[in-house]
C-alpha positions as CSV (number, residue, x, y, z in Angstrom):
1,X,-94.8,-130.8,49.1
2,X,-96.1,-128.0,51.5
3,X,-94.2,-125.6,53.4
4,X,-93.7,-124.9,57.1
5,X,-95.9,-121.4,55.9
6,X,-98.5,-123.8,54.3
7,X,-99.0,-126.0,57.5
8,X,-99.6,-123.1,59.3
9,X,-102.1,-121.8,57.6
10,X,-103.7,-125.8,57.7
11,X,-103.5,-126.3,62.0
12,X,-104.0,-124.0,65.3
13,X,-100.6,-124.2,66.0
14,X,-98.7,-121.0,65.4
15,X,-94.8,-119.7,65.5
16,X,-92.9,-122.1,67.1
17,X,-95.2,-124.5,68.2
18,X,-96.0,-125.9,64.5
19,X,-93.7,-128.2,64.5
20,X,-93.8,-129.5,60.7
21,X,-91.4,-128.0,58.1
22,X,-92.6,-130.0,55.2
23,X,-95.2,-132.5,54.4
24,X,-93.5,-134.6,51.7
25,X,-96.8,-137.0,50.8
26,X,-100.4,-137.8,51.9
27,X,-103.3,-139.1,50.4
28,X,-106.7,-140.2,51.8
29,X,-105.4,-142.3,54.1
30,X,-101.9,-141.4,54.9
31,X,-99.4,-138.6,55.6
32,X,-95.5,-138.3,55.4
33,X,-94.3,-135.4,56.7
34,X,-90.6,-133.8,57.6
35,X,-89.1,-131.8,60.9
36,X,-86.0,-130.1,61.9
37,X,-87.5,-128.4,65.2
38,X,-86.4,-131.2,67.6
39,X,-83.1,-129.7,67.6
40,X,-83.9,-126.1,68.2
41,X,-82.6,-124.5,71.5
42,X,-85.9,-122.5,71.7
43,X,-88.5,-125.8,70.7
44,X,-91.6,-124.8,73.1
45,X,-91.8,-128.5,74.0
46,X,-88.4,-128.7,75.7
47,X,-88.1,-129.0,79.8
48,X,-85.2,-128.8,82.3
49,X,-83.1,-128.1,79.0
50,X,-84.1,-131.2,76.9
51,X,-86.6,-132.2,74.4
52,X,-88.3,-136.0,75.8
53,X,-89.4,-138.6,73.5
54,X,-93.0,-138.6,74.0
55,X,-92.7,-135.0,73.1
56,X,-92.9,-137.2,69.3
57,X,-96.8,-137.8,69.8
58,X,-97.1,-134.3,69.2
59,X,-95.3,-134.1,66.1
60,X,-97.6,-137.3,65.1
61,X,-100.5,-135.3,66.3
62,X,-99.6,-132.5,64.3
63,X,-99.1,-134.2,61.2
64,X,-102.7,-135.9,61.6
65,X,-104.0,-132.2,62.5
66,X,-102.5,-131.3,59.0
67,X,-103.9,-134.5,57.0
68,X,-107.6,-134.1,58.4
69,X,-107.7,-130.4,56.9
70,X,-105.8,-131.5,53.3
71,X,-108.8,-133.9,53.5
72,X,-111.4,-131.5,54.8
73,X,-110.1,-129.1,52.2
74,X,-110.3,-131.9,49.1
75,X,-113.7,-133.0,50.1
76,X,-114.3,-128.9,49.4
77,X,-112.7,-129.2,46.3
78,X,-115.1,-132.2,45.5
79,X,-113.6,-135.2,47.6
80,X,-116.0,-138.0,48.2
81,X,-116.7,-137.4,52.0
82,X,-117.3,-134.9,54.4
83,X,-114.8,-134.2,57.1
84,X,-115.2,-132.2,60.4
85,X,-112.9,-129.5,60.7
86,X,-112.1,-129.7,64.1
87,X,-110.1,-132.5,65.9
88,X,-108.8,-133.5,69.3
89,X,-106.1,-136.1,70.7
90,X,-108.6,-137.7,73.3
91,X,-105.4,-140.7,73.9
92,X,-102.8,-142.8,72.5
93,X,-102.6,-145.9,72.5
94,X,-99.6,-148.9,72.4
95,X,-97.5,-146.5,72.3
96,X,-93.5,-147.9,72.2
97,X,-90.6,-145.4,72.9
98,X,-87.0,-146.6,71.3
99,X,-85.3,-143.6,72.8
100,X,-85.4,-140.9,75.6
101,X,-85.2,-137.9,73.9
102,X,-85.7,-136.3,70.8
103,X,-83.0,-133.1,70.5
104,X,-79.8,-135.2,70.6
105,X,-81.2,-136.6,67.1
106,X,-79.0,-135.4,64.5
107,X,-81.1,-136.5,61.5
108,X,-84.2,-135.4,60.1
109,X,-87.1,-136.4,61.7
110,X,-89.5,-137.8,59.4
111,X,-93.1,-138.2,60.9
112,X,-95.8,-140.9,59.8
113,X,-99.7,-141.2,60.4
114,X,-102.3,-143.4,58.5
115,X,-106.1,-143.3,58.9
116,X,-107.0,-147.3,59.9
117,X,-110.6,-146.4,60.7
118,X,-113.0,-143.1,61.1
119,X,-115.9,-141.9,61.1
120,X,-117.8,-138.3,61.6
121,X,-117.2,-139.0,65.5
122,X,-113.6,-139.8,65.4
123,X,-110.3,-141.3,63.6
124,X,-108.4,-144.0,64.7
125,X,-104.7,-143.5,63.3
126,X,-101.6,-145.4,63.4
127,X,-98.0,-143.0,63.6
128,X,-94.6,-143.5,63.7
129,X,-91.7,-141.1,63.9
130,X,-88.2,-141.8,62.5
131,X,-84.7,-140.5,62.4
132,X,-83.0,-141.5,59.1
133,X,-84.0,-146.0,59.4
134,X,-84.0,-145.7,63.0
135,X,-87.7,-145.9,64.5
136,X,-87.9,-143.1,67.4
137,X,-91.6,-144.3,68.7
138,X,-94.9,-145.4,67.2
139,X,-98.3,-145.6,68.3
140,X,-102.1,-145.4,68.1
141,X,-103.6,-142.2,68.4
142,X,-107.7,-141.7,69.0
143,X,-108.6,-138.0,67.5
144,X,-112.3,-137.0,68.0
145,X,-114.0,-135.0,65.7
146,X,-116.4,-131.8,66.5
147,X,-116.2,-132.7,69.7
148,X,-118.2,-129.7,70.3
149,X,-121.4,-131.1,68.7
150,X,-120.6,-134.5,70.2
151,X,-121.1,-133.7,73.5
152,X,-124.3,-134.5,75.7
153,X,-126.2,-131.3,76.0
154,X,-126.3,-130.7,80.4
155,X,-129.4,-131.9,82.4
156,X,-130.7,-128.2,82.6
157,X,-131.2,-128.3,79.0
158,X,-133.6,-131.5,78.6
159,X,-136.8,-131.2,78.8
């Protein structure tokens, strides 16, 4: 299991915007992962003095933020593949909200994502967030990789 402390030290987000407090399991293709922070007066996420659902693709996004560099970090302990180090959401898709908001959940929210397809451009993942058996949203989330070096160099710079 890591620690709230040990995610940090994994994703950009800092203080009270990293989200996770534990992640519970992963493995190459999948992440489990645990949060308390939907209920927290002071969640940097919250508007007009609530927290909405689709506020939840960020906890899924964080939790696939967290399993890219757990597999970045094992293909640096001798993993089988490379994997870039940097990601970003570029859309979800089919995504299904079962409820309006998340800070009126009394239970534990437990956070889901599984790799269905990638490559060094880009990762397709599947995510789902939970309170307790009850199913909060799910989705498909499309996470580009080093976007940086992805992107068409400007017409001022081909020759």
């Amino acid at each position: 299991m890591l620690s709230h402390r040990e995610i940090e030290r994994r994703i950009p987000h800092q203080g009270g915007m990293c989200l996770l407090d534990h992640v519970v399991e992963w493995d190459a293709s999948r992440i489990r992962c645990e949060a308390t922070s939907h209920r927290a007066a002071d969640n940097p996420l919250r508007a007009h003095g609530r927290l909405g659902i689709a506020c939840g693709i960020e906890y899924a996004a964080q939790a696939m933020a967290v399993h890219g560099a757990l597999l970045a970090q094992a293909q640096a302990d001798g993993g089988p593949a490379p994997v870039p180090s940097a990601g970003y959401l570029a859309g979800v898709r089919s995504v299904r909200l079962h409820a309006s908001r998340l800070d009126d959940v009394q239970d534990d929210l437990t956070v889901r994502a599984e790799r269905m397809m990638g490559d060094a451009g880009g990762v397709v993942y599947e995510f789902e967030v939970h309170a307790g058996a009850r199913l909060l949203l799910g989705g498909r989330a499309i996470v580009i990789l080093d976007a940086a070096a992805a992107a068409p160099q400007s017409r001022r710079e081909l020759p």
